[in-house]
Structures are given as C-alpha cells and as structure tokens.
C-alpha positions as CSV (number, residue, x, y, z in Angstrom):
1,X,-82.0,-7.3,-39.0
2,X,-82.0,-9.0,-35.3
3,X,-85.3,-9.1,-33.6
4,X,-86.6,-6.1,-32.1
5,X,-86.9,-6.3,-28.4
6,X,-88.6,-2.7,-27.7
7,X,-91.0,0.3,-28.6
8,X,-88.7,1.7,-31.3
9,X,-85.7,1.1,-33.0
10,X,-83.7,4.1,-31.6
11,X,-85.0,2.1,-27.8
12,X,-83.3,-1.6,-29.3
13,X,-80.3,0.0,-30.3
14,X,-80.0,1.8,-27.1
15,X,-80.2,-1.7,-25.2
16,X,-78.0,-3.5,-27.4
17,X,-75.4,-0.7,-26.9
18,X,-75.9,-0.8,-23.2
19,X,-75.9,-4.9,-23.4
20,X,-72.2,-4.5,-24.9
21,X,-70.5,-1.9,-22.7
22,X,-72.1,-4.5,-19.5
23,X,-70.4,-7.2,-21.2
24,X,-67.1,-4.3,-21.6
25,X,-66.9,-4.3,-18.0
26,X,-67.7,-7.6,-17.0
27,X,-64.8,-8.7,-19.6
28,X,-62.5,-5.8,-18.0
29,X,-62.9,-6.6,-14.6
30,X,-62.4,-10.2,-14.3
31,X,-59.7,-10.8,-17.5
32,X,-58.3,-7.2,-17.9
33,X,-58.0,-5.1,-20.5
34,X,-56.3,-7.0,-23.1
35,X,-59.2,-9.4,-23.1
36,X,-61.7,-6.3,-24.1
37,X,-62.2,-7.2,-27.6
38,X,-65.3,-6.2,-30.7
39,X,-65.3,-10.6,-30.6
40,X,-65.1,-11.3,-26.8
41,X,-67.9,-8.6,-25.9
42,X,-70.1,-9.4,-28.7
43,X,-69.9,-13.0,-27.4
44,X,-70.6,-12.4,-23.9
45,X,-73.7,-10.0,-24.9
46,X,-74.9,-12.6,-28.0
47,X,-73.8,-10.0,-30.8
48,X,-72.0,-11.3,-33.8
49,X,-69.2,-9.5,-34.2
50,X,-70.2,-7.4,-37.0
51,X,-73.2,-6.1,-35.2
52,X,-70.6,-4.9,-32.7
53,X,-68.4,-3.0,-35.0
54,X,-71.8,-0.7,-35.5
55,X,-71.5,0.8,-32.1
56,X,-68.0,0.6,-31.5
57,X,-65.3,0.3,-34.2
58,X,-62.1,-1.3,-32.0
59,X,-60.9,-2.7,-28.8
60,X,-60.0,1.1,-28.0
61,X,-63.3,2.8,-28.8
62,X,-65.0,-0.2,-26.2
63,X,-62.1,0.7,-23.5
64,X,-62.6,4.8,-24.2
65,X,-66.2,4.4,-24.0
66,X,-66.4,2.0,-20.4
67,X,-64.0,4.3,-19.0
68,X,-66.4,7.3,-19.2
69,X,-69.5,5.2,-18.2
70,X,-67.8,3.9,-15.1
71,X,-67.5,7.0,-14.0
72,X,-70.5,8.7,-15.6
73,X,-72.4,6.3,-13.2
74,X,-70.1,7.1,-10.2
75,X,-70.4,10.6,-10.0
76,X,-74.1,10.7,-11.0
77,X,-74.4,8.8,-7.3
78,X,-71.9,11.1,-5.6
79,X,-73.7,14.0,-6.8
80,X,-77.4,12.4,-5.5
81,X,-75.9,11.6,-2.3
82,X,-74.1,15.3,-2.2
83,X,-77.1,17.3,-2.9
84,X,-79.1,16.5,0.4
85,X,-76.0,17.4,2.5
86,X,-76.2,20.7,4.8
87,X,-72.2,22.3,5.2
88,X,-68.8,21.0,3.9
89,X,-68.0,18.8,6.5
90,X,-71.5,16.7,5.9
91,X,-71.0,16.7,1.8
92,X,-67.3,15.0,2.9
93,X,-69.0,12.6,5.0
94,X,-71.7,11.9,2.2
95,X,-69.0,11.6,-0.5
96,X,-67.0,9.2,1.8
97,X,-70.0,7.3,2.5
98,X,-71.3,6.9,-0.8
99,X,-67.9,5.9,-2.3
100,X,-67.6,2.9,0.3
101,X,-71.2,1.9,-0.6
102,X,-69.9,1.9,-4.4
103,X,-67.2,0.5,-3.6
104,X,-69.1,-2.4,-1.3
105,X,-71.2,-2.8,-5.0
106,X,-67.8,-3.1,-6.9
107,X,-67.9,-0.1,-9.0
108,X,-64.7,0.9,-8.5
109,X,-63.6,-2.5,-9.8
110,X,-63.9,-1.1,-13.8
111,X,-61.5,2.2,-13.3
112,X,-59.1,-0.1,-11.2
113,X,-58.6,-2.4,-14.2
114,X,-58.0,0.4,-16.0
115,X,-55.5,1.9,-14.1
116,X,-53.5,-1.2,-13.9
117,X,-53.5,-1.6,-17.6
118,X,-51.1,-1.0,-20.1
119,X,-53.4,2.0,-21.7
120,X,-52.9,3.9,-24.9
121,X,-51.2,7.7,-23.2
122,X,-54.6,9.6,-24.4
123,X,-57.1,7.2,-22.8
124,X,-55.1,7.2,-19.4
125,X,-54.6,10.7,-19.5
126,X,-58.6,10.8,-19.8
127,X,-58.9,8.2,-17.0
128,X,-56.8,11.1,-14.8
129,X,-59.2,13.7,-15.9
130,X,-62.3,11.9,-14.8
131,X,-60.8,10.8,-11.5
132,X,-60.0,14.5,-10.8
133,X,-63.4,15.7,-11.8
134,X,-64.8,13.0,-9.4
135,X,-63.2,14.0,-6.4
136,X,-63.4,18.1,-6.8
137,X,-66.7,17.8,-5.2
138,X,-64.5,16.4,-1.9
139,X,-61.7,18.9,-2.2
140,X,-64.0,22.0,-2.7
141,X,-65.9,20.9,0.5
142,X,-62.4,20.5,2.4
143,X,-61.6,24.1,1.0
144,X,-64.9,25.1,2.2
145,X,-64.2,24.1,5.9
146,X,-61.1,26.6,5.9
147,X,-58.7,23.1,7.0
148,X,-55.0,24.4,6.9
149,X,-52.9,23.4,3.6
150,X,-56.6,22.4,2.1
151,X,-54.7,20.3,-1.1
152,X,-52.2,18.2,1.4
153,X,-55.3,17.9,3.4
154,X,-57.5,16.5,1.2
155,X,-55.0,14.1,-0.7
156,X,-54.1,12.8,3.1
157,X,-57.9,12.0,3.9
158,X,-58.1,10.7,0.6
159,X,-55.9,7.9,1.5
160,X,-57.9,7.1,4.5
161,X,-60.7,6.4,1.6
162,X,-58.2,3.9,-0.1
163,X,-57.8,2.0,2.6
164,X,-61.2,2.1,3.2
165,X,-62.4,0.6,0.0
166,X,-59.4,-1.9,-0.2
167,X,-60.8,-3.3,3.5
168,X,-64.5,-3.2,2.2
169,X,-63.1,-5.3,-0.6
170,X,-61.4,-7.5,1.1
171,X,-64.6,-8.6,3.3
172,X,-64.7,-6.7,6.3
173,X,-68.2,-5.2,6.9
174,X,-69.3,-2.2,5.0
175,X,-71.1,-1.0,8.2
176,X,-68.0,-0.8,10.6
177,X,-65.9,0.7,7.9
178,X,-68.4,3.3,7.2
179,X,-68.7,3.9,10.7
180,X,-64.8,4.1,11.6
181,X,-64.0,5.8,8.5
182,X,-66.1,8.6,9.1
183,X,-65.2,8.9,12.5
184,X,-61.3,9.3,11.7
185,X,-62.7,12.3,8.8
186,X,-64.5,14.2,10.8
187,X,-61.6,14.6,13.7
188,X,-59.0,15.0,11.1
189,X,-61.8,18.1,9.9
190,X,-63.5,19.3,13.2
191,X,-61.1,22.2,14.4
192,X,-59.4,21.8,18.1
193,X,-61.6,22.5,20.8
194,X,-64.6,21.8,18.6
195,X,-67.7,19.4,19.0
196,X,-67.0,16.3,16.4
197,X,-70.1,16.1,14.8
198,X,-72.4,13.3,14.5
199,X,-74.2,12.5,11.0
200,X,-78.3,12.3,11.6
201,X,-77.7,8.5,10.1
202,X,-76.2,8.3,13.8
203,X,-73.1,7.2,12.1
C-alpha cells in the first residue's frame, strides 16, 4: 500500500484521484485526447498503472470524468461571480467578465480539446449538455432584460465572447478585452435612448 500523505485514507485517496484527473488535463490539453491513457496519466501523476485502474477503469472513464470537472470548476466561478450582481444586464457583464478571466487562466483549454476530438457520441453529447447548462445563467439574464428575439440575441453576443477569449489567448491584454468587450454587450443590451451603464469596477 503507497505511502500515506494525509489525515485519513478516505483524504489520500481523494488526492491521488485529484493528482490523476490534473495529470488528465494536463495530458488533454497539450497532446489531445488520444494521448489520455490509465499508463500516460498514471506516469505524469507517479501512479503505476494498476493503482490507476482503481479510480478509473479506461481511457473513457478518465475523458468522461475531466469533461465534467472542467466544467464543474467553471461554473462553480461563474456562479460566485453571478451571485454579487444586482439586475440582468450586470449578471451578463459578470458572466462575460469572469469567462475572459477563465479564459486568461486557460480553463477553457480542457473542453476545447474535447470538442476537437474524435469523442465517443454519448460523452460529446454530455460535453453539449454541460456547455448549455453553463451558459443558461447568460441567456436567462438576456431574457430577463426583455432584448427582442432573446435566443438570436444571446447566441449573437455569445460570439462576441468567442472572439473575446480567442484574442485573450492569443496575447492581447486581458484588461483591454475586458474593457472593450463589455462595452460592445452592454450597447448591444442597453435599449435606444437609454443610459449605457457603467459597471462599479469602472469598466
């Protein structure tokens, strides 16, 4: 039995199983799916093999299990930066905000890899699910705000988020796409004839 590194055994197996999906992703984003294997992520984390198999039994169980933690941990920081907003239009701008600042981190990187890879029909389907569930927040706040055709609406300013997070990832500042980013979603949201708002940030 491998040395125990914390208070309980329930605690080490806990941080070996958190040690392997880390090593998951890390594998996923820089070599792809393919490359997601029981050997290749017990490697990378120090686990023989066979200690792997006793959290996850395949290459699929490891790619099933990092696509819901990527965005488990996503949506747990949307929701946080969500809460403290007051109105629709400010839980837009928080959503947009915290997505670039996710995105700035790279933790869109995982759920990109897996979009782009040649995944079993159920676990992309899943993938679909999860990306819905994490932008309902968005389109429920765009519903909110009464904007005309709300779905069009939202999918549209969604693609200004896109290209958002592909220029944050291609090096330009996080800062001055934050800024310009949120400046284009609030005049596509603010009503004709209306004040554009300003977040308190100042942004």
């Amino acid at each position: 039995m491998p040395k125990i590194n914390a208070s309980t055994v329930a605690e080490h197996r806990a941080q070996q199983r958190e040690a392997l999906i880390e090593a998951a992703i890390d594998i996923l984003v820089n070599e792809g799916a393919t490359a997601v294997t029981p050997a290749a992520v017990g490697a990378l984390a120090g686990l023989a093999r066979s200690s792997v198999y006793q959290y996850f039994d395949s290459s699929a169980a490891l790619l099933t299990t990092v696509t819901e933690e990527a965005f488990r941990r996503s949506n747990e920081a949307l929701t946080r930066a969500m809460a403290s907003a007051n109105g629709p239009l400010e839980r837009v701008e928080a959503f947009f905000r915290e997505s670039l600042r996710l995105g700035a981190e790279g933790a869109h990187r995982p759920a990109a890899a897996l979009m782009n890879a040649g995944l079993h029909p159920a676990c992309r389907q899943r993938l679909m699910e999860l990306h819905k569930e994490q932008v309902e927040p968005f389109r429920a706040a765009v519903r909110q705000l009464g904007a005309p055709e709300p779905a069009l609406t939202a999918d549209l300013i969604a693609g200004i988020l896109h290209t958002a997070l592909a220029a944050v990832e291609h090096g330009t500042p996080l800062g001055t796409v934050t800024e310009r980013t949120l400046t284009l979603v609030r005049r596509c949201l603010t009503p004709p004839g209306s004040a554009v708002h300003t977040s308190p940030e100042g942004r």
